[in-house]
C-alpha positions in Angstrom: 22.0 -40.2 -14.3 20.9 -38.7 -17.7 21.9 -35.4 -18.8 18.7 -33.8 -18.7 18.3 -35.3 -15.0 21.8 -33.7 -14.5 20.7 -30.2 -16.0 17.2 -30.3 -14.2 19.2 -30.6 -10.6 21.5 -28.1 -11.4 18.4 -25.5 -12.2 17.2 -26.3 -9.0 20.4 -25.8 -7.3 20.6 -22.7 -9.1 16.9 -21.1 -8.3 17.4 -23.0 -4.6 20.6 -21.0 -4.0 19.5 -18.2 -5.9 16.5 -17.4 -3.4 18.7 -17.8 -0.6 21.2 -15.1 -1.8 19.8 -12.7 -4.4 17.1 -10.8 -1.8 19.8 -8.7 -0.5 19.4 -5.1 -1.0 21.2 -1.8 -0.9 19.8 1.5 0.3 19.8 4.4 -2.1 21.6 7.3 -1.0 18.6 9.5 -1.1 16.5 7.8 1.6 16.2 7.9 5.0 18.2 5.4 6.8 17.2 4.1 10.4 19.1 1.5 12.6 17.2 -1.3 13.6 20.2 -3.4 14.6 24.0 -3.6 14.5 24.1 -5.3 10.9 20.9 -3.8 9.7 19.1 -0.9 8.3 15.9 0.4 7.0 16.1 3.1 3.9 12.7 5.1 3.3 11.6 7.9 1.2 10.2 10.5 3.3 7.6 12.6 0.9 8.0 15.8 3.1 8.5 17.5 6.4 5.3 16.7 7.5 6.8 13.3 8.4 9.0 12.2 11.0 11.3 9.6 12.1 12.4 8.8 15.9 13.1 5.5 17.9 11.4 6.7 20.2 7.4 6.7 20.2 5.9 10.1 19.5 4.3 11.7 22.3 0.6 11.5 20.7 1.2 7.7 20.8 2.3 7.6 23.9 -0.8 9.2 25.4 -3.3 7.2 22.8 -1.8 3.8 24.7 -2.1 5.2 28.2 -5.5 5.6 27.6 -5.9 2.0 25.7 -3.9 0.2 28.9 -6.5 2.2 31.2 -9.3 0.6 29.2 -8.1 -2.9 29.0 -7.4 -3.2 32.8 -10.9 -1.6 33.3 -13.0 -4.1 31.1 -10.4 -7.4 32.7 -11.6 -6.4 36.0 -7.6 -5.6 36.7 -8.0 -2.0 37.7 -7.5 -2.8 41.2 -6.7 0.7 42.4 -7.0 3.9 40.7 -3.4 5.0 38.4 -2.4 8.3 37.8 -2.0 9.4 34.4 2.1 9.4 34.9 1.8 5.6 36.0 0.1 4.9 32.5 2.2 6.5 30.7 5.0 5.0 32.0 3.6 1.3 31.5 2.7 2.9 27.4 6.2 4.3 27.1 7.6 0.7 28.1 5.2 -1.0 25.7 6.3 1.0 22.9 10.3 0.8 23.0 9.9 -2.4 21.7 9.8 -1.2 18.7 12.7 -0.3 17.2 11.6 3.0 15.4 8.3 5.2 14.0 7.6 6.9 11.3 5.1 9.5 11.9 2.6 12.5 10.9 2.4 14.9 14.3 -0.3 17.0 13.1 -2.4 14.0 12.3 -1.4 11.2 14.3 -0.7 9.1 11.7 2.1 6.1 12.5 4.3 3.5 11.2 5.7 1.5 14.0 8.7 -0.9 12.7 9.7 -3.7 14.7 12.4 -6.5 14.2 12.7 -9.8 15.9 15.6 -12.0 16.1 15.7 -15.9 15.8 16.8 -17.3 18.6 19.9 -19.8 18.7 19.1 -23.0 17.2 15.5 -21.0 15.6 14.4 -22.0 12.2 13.6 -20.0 9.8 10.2 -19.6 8.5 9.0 -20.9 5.3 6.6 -18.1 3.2 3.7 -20.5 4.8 5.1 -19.3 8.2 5.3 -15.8 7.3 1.8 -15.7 5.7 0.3 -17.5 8.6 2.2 -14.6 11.0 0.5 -11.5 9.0 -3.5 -13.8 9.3 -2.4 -14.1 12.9 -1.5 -10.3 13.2 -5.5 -10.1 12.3 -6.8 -12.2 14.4 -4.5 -10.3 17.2 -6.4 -6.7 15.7 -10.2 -8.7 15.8 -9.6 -9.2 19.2 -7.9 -6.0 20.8 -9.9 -3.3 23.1 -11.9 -1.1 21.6 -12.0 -2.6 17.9 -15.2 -3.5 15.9 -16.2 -4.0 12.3 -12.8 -5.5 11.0 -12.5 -5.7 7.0 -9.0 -7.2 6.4 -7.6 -9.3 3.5 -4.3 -10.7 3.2 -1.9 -10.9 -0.2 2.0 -11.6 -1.1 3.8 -8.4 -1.3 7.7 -7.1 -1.7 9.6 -5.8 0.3 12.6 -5.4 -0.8 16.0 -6.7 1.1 13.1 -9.5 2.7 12.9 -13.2 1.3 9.7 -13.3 1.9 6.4 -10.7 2.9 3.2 -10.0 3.5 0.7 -7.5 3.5 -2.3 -7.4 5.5 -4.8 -4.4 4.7 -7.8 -3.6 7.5 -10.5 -0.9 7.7 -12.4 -0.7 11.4 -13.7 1.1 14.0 -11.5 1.6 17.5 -14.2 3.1 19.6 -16.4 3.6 16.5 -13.9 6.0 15.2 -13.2 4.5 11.7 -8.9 4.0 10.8 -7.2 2.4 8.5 -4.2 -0.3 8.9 -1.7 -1.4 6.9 0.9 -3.9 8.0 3.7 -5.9 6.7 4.9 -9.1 7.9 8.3 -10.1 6.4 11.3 -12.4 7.2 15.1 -11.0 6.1 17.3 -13.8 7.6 17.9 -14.2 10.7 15.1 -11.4 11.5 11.3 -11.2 12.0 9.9 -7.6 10.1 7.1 -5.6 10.8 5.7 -2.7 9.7 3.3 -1.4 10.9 0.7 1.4 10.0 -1.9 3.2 11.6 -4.5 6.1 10.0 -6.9 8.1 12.0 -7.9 9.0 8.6 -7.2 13.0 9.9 -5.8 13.6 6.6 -6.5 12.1 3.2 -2.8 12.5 2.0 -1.2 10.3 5.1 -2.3 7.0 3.2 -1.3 7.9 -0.1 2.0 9.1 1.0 2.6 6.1 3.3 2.0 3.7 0.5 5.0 5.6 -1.4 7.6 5.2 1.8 6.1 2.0 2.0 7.0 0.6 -1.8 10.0 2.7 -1.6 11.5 1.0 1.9 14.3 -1.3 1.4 16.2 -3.5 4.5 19.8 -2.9 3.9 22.5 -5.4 5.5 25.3 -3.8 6.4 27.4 -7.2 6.8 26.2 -10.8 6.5 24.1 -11.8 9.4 
C-alpha cells in the first residue's frame, strides 16, 4: 500500500476513534448535578431560585395531565364510566415517573422533563440519521397529541455536550388555543437515549431566555464507562 494510502487510513482511524471517545464530558463543580442513572449524571446551571429541580413531577404538572388523560379518553370514546379526580391523578402521576427528573418554574408552570432510555442487550446504536429522525418523529408525536393546533416546528443539529450526537427541535402552537412554546432535545450518549424536554405557557417572558442558558450550559457526566 502507498504511504499516502497508509496515512489517509490512519486519519480515518484517528477521527473514527476519536468520535467514539472524545464526547465525554465532565460536570463543573458549580452546576447542579441530577442522577439519571447509576453511571450517569446531568450538570445544569440553575439561573436562580425561581427554578427547581425534583425527580419527581411537580404538582402543577401533575394536575395539567390529569386533566389531558380526562380529555383523551373522552374524545377516544374510552370514558366508559365517570373517574374521580384522585383516579386521574394517579394514572398522571404514573405517566410522569418515567421520566427521570424536571426542572421547573412553580410560579409559572414552566418545565423541562429529562428522560433517558437504555439500549437494550444486543441494541444498536443509532447513527446521527437515527437520532435526527427520533427528534422529526418527536413532532409528528406533538402534531398529533389532544388538544394541539397550529404547529410551527423546525429541526437543526445542536450540542449537547457529554452526547455523540443531538438534536434540537423548536415548536410554537396552540394546546387548547392557548399559545406555548417547546423546545426539545433528542441526543444519544452511549448506551443511552436523551431527552430534554421543554414546555412554556409563555406566563413569563424570562422562563425561555433562562431555559436556553441551563440548556447550553447542561452537560451528561459519566461517572464510569458504560
Amino acid at each position: 500500500m502507498p504511504k499516502f494510502m497508509k496515512l489517509i487510513c490512519l486519519v480515518a482511524l484517528s477521527l473514527v476513534l476519536g468520535c467514539s471517545q472524545d464526547y465525554r464530558a465532565s460536570i463543573a463543580s458549580d452546576m447542579k448535578t441530577i442522577p439519571l442513572a447509576d453511571d450517569m449524571d446531568l450538570g445544569i446551571r440553575l439561573p436562580g431560585d425561581n427554578w427547581k429541580i425534583s425527580p419527581e413531577p411537580p404538582m402543577f404538572l401533575v394536575e395539567e395531565v390529569a386533566e389531558h388523560i380526562e380529555h383523551e379518553l373522552e374524545e377516544t370514546g374510552r370514558m366508559t364510566e365517570s373517574l374521580t379526580l384522585d383516579q386521574l391523578k394517579k394514572a398522571a402521576l404514573k405517566k410522569l415517573q418515567a421520566n427521570e427528573a424536571y426542572v421547573f418554574n412553580p410560579a409559572t408552570g414552566a418545565h423541562l422533563d429529562v428522560d433517558i432510555s437504555r439500549l437494550g442487550e444486543g441494541g444498536v446504536a443509532p447513527s446521527a440519521r437515527g437520532v435526527e429522525n427520533s427528534a422529526r418523529y418527536a413532532v409528528s408525536s406533538l402534531e398529533g397529541d389532544e388538544g394541539v393546533s397550529d404547529v410551527v416546528a423546525r429541526v437543526e443539529k445542536t450540542r449537547l455536550a457529554g452526547t455523540q450526537y443531538a438534536w434540537r427541535i423548536s415548536a410554537d402552537y396552540k394546546m387548547h388555543e392557548e399559545p406555548r412554546r417547546f423546545v426539545g432535545i433528542v441526543a444519544f450518549a452511549s448506551p443511552y437515549w436523551v431527552y430534554l424536554y421543554y414546555t412554556d405557557p409563555l406566563k413569563n417572558n424570562m422562563d425561555y431566555g433562562e431555559m436556553e442558558k441551563m440548556l447550553q450550559s447542561a452537560v451528561l457526566g459519566f461517572k464510569t464507562a458504560p
